[in-house]
N, CA, C and O of each residue as an XYZ file, in Angstrom:
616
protein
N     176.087    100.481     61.214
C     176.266    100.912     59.838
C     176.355    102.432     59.828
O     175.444    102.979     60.449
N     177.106    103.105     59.352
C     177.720    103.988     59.016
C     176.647    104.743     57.913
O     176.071    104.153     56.998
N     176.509    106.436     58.289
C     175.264    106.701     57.009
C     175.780    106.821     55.725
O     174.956    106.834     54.810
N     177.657    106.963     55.292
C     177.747    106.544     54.107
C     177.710    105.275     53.236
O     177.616    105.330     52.010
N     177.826    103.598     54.262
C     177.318    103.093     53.949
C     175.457    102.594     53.087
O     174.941    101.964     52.163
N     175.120    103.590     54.442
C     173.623    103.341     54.045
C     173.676    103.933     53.114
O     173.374    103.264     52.126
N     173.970    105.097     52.885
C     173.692    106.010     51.445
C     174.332    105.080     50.227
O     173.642    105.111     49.208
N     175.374    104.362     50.156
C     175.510    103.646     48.924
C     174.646    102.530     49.344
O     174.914    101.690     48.485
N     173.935    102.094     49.985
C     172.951    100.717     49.862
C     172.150    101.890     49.607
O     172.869    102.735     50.139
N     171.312    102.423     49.229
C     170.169    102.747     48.938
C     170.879    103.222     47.585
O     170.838    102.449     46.628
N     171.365    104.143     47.488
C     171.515    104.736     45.404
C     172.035    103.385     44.891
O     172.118    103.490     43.667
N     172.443    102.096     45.309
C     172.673    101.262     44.466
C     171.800    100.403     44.531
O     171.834     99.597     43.601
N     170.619    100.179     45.654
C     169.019     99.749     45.216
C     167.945    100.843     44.389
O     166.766    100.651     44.093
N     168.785    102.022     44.142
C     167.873    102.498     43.409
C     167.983    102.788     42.440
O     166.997    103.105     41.775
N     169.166    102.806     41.964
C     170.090    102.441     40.506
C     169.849    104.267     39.921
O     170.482    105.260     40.281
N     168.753    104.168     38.968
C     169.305    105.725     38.361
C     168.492    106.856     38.954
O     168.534    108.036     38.607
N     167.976    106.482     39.610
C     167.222    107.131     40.907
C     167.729    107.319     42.410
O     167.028    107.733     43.334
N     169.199    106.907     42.499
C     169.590    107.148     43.201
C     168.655    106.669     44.934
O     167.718    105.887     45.092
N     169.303    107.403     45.833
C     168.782    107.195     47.448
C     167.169    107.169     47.024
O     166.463    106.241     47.417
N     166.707    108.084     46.321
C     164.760    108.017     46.428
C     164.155    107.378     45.696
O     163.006    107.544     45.285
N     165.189    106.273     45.390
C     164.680    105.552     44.550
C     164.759    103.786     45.155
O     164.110    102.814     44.771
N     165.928    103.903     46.331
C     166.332    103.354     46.600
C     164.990    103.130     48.141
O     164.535    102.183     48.783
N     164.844    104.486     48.121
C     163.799    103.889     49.422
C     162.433    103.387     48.677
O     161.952    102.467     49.337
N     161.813    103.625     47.760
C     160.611    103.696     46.901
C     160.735    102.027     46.790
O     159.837    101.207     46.980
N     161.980    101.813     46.463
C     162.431    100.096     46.521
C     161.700     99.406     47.775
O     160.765     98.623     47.939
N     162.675    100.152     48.624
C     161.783     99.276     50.172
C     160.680     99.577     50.354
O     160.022     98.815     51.063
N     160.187    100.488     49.941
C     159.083    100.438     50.293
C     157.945     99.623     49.540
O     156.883     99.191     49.988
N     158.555     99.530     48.091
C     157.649     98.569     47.330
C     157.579     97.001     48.246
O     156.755     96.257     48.777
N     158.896     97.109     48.024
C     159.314     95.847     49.222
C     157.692     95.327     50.086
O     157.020     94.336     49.799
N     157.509     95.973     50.769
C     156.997     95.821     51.925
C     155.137     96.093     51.243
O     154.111     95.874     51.887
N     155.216     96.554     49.965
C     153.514     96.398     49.540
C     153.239     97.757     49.944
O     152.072     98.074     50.173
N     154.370     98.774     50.083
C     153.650    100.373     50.429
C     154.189    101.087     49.497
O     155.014    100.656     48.691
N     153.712    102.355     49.550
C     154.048    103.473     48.411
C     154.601    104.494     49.088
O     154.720    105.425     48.292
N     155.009    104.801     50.173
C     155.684    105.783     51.284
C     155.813    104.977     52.739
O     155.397    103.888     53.135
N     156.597    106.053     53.338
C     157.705    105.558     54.276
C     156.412    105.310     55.783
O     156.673    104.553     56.718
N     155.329    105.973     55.709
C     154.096    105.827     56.567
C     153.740    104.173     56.360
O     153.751    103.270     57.196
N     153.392    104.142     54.770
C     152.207    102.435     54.569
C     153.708    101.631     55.192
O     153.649    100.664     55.953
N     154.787    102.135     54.790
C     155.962    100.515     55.048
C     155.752    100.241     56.383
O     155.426     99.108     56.737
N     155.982    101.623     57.575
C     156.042    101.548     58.973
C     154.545    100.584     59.419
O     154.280     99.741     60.276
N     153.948    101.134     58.516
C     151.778    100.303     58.848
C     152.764     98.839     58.470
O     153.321     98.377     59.466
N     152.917     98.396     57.693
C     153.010     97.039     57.406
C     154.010     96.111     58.243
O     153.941     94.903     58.470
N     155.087     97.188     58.678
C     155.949     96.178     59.864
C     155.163     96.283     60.561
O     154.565     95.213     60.676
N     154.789     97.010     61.137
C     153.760     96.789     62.384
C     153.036     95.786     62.172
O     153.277     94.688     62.672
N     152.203     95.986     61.522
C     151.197     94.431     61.096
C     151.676     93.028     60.861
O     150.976     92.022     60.753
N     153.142     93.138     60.792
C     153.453     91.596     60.349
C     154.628     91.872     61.500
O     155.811     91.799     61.165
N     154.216     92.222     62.999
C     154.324     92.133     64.136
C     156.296     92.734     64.729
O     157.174     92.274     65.458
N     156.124     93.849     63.931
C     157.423     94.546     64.323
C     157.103     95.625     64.893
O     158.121     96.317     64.872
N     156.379     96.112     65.334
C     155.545     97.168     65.975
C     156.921     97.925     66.952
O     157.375     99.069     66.931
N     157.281     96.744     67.738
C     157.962     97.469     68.734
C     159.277     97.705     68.146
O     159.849     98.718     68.548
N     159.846     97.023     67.327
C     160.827     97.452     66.502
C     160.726     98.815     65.620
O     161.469     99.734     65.275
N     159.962     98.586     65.529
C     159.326    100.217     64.631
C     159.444    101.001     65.191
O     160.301    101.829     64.882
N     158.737    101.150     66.199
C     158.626    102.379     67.637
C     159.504    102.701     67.755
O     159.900    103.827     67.452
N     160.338    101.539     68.402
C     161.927    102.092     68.457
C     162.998    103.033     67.431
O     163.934    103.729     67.824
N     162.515    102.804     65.905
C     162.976    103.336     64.643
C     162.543    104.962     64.933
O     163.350    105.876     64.758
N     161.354    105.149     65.333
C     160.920    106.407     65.307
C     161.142    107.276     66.346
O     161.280    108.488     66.181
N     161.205    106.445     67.934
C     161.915    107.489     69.033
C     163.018    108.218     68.768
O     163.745    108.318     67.779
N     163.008    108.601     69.610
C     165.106    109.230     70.142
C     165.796    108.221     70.555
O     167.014    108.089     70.428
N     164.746    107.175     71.270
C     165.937    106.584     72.012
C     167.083    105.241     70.795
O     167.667    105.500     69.743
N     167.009    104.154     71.409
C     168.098    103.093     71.043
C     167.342    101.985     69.686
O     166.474    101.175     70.012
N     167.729    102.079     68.461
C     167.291    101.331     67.379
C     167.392    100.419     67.917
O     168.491    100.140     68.397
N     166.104     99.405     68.103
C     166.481     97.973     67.921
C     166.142     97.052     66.783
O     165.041     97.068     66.231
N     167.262     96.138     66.409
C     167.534     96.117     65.272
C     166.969     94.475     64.767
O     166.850     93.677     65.696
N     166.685     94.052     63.596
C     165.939     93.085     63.229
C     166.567     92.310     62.335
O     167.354     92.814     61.533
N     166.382     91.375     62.348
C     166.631     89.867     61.333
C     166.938     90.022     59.795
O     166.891     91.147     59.298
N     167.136     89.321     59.308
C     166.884     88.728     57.675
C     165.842     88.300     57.912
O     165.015     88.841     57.179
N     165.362     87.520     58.631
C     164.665     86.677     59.126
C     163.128     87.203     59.010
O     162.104     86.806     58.452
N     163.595     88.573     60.031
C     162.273     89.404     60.398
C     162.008     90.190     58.903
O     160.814     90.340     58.645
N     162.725     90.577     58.146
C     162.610     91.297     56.908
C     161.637     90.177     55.832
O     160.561     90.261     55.240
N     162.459     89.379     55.952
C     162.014     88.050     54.954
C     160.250     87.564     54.900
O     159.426     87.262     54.037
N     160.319     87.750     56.746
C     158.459     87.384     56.991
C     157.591     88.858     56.637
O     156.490     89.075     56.130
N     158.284     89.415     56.982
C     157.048     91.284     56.735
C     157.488     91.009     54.985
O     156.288     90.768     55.111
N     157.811     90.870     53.996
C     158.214     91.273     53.172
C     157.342     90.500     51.829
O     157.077     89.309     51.989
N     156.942     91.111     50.642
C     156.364     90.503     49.417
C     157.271     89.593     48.901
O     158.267     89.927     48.259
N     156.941     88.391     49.175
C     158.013     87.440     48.335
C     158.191     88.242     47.258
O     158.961     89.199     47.179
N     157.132     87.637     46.067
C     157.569     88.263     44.723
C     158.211     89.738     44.731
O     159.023     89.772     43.806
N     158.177     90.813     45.319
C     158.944     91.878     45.353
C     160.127     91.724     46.187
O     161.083     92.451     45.919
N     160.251     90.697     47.393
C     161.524     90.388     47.530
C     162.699     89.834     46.466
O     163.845     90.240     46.276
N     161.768     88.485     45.708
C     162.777     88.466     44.595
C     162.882     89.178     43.586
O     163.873     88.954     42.891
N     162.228     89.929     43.278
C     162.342     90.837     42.057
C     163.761     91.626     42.438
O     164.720     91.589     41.666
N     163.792     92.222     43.490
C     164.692     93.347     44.114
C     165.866     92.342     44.804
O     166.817     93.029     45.177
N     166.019     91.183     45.020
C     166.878     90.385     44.845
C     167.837     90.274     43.342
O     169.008     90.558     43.091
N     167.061     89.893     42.778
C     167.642     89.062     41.104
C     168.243     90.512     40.770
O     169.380     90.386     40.313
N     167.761     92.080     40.872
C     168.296     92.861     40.102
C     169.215     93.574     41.071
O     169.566     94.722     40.799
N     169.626     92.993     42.164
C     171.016     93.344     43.006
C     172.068     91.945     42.636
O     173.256     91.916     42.957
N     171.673     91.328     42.230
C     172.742     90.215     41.770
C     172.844     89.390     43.410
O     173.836     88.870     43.919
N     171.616     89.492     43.897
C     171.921     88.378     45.467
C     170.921     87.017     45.805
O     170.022     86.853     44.980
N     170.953     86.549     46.339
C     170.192     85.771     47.131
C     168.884     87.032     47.922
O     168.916     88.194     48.324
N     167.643     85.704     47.779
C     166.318     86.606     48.282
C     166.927     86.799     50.373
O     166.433     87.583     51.184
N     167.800     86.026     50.570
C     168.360     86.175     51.971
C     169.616     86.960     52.283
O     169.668     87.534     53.371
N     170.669     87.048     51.412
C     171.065     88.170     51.554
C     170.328     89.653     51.390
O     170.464     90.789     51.846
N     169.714     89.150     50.728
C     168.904     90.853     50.508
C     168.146     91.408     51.440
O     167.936     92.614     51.564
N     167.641     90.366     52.241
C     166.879     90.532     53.929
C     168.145     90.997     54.390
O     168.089     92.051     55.023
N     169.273     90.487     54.239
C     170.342     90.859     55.412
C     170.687     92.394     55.247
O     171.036     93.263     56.046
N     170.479     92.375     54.062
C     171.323     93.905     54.004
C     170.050     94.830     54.577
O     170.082     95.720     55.426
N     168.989     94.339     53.860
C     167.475     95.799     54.504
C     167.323     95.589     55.951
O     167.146     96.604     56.624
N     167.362     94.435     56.558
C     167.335     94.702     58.417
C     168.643     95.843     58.636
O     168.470     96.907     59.230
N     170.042     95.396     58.016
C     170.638     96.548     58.712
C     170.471     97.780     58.346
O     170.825     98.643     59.149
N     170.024     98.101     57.344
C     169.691     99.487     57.451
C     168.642    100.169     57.308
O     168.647    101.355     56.979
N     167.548     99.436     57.561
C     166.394     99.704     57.561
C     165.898    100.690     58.856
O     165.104    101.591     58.585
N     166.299    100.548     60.080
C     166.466    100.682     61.134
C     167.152    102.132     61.420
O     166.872    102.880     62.357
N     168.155    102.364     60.350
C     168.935    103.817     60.120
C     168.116    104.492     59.150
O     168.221    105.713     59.266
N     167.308    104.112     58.199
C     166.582    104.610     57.628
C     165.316    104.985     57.918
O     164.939    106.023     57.375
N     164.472    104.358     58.706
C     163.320    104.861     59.348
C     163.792    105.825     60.366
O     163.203    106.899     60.489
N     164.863    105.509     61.145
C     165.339    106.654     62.382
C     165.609    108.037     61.425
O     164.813    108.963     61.579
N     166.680    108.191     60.471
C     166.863    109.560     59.551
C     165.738    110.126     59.410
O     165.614    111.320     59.683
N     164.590    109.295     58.907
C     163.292    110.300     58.058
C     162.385    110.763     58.968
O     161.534    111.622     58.736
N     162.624    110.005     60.350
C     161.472    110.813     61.551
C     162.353    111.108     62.715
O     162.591    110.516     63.768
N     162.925    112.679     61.951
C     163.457    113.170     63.344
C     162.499    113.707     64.059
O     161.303    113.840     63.800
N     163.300    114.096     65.259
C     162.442    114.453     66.779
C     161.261    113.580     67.120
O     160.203    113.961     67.621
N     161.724    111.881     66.643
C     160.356    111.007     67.178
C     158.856    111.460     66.586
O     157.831    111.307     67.250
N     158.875    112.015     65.302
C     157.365    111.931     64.873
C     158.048    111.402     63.030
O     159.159    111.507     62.512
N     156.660    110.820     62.515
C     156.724    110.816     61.264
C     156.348    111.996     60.770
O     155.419    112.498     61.402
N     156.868    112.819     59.569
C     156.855    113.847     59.042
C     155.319    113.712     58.164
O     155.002    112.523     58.174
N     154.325    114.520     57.448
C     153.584    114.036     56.544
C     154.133    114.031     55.080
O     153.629    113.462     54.112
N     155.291    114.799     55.123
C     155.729    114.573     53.614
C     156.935    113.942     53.725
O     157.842    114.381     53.018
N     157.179    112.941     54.502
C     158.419    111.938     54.538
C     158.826    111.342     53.498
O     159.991    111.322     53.098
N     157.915    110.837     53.015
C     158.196    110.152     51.240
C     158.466    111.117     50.196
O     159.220    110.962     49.235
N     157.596    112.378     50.560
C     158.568    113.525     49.730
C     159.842    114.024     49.994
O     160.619    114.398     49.116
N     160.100    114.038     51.364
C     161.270    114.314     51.664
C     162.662    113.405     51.223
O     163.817    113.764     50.990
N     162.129    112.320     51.220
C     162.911    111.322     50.650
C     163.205    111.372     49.341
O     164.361    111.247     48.937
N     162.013    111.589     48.431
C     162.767    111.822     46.840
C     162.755    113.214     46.969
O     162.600    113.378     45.759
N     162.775    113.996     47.264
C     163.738    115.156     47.214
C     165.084    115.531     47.848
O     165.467    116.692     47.987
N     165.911    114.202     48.298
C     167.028    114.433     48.549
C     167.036    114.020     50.102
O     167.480    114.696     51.030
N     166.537    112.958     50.156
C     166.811    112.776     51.787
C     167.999    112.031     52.603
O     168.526    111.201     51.862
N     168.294    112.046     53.247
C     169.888    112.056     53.571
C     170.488    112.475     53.867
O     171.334    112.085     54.671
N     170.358    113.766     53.257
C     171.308    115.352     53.196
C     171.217    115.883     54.590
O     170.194    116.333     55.107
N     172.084    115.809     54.998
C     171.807    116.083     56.573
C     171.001    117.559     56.807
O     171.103    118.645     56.235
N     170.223    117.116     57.828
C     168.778    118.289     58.011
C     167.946    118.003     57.124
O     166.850    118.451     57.462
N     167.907    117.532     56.246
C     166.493    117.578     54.826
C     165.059    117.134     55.434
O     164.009    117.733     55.201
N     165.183    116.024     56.225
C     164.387    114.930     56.828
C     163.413    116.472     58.023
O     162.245    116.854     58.096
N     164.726    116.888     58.726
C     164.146    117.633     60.009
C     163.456    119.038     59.325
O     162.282    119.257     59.621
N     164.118    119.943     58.466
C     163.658    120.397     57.627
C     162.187    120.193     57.462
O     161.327    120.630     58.227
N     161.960    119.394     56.247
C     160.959    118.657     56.117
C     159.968    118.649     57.250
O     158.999    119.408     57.246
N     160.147    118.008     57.974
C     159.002    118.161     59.335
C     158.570    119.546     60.164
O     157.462    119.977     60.482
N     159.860    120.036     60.368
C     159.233    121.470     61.137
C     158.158    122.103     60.314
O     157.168    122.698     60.741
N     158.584    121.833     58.758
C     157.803    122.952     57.848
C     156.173    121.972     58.180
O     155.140    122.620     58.009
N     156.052    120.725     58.557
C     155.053    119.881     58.489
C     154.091    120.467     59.698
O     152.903    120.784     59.764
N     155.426    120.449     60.811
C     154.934    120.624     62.006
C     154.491    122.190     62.159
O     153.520    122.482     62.856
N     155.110    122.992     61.601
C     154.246    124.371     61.199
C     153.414    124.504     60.730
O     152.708    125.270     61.387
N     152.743    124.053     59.447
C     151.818    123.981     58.901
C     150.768    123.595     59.903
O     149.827    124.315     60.239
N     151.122    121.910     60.519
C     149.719    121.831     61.883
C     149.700    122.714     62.562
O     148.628    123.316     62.609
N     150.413    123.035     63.090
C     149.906    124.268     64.145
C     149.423    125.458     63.238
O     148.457    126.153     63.551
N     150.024    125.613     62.305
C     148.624    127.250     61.733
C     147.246    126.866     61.639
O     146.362    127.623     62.040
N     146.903    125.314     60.946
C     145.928    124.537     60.922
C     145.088    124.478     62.292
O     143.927    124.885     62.336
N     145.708    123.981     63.326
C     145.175    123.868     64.130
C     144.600    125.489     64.906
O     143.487    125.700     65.388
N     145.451    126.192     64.837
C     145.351    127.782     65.335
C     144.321    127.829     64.806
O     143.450    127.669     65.661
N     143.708    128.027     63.385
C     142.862    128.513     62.409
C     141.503    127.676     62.872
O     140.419    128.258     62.914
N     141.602    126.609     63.134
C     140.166    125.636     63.715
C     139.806    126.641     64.838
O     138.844    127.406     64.903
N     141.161    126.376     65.988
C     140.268    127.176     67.072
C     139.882    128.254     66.599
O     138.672    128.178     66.385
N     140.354    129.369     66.284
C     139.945    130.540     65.632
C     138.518    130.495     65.003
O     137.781    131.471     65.141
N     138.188    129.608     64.450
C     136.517    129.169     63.580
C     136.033    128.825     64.613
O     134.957    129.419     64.680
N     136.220    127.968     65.838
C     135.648    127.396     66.817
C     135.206    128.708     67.735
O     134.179    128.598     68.404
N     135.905    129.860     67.777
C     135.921    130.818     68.455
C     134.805    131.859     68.204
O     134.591    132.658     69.116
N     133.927    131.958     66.854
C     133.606    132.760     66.107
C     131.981    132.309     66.246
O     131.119    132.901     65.597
């Protein structure tokens, strides 16, 4: 899948909210409120290594309707079904394929960002926003961390 595909599957699951609204979707999906609790919950309903894979560098490996359908809140599956005009199984079909491009976009360089879900409704997509987003994350730890040792030092 192609990221202008993905970008119209997400602003048209997220209707007037566009892409960050569209992930807030999946993520309700899945019983989380950011792109961290969704990754906790595949894991737990045994996609772990599929996940991992979402977040390396290396090769997405990619998952079911099937696998979407079992990690997933029925009732918020059909809810987010009925208001795409699909079947609760097409709608697995479409979030395995790009679910996989979507967890890979929001954690570049193989880490989750801490403001990933912010990064996301503030425009994520936009090529760099995601990486953006993290360096400023990954800067922040390290002044954090500098500043401990520094107290530790004293």
């Amino acid at each position: 899948m192609n990221t202008a595909d993905m970008k119209d599957m997400l602003t048209k699951m997220g209707g007037q909210r566009g892409q960050a609204g569209g992930m807030d979707a999946i993520c309700k999906l899945f019983g989380a409120s950011n792109l961290q609790g969704m990754m906790a919950t595949l894991q737990s309903k045994g996609l772990g290594r599929e996940v991992k894979s979402w977040v390396s560098n290396g090769q997405n490996t990619q998952v079911t309707g099937a696998d979407i359908k079992k990690a997933a809140d029925p009732a918020a599956l059909r809810a987010m079904a009925n208001e795409q005009g699909m079947s609760p199984d097409e709608m697995c079909g479409h979030i395995a394929k790009i679910l996989p491009h979507v967890i890979d976009e929001a954690t570049p360089d193989g880490m989750v960002p801490q403001q990933g879900a912010h990064a996301m409704k503030d425009g994520a997509m936009k090529d760099g926003a995601m990486k953006d987003g993290a360096m400023k994350g990954k800067d922040a730890m390290n002044k954090g961390r500098d500043a401990m040792k520094n107290m530790a030092k004293k």
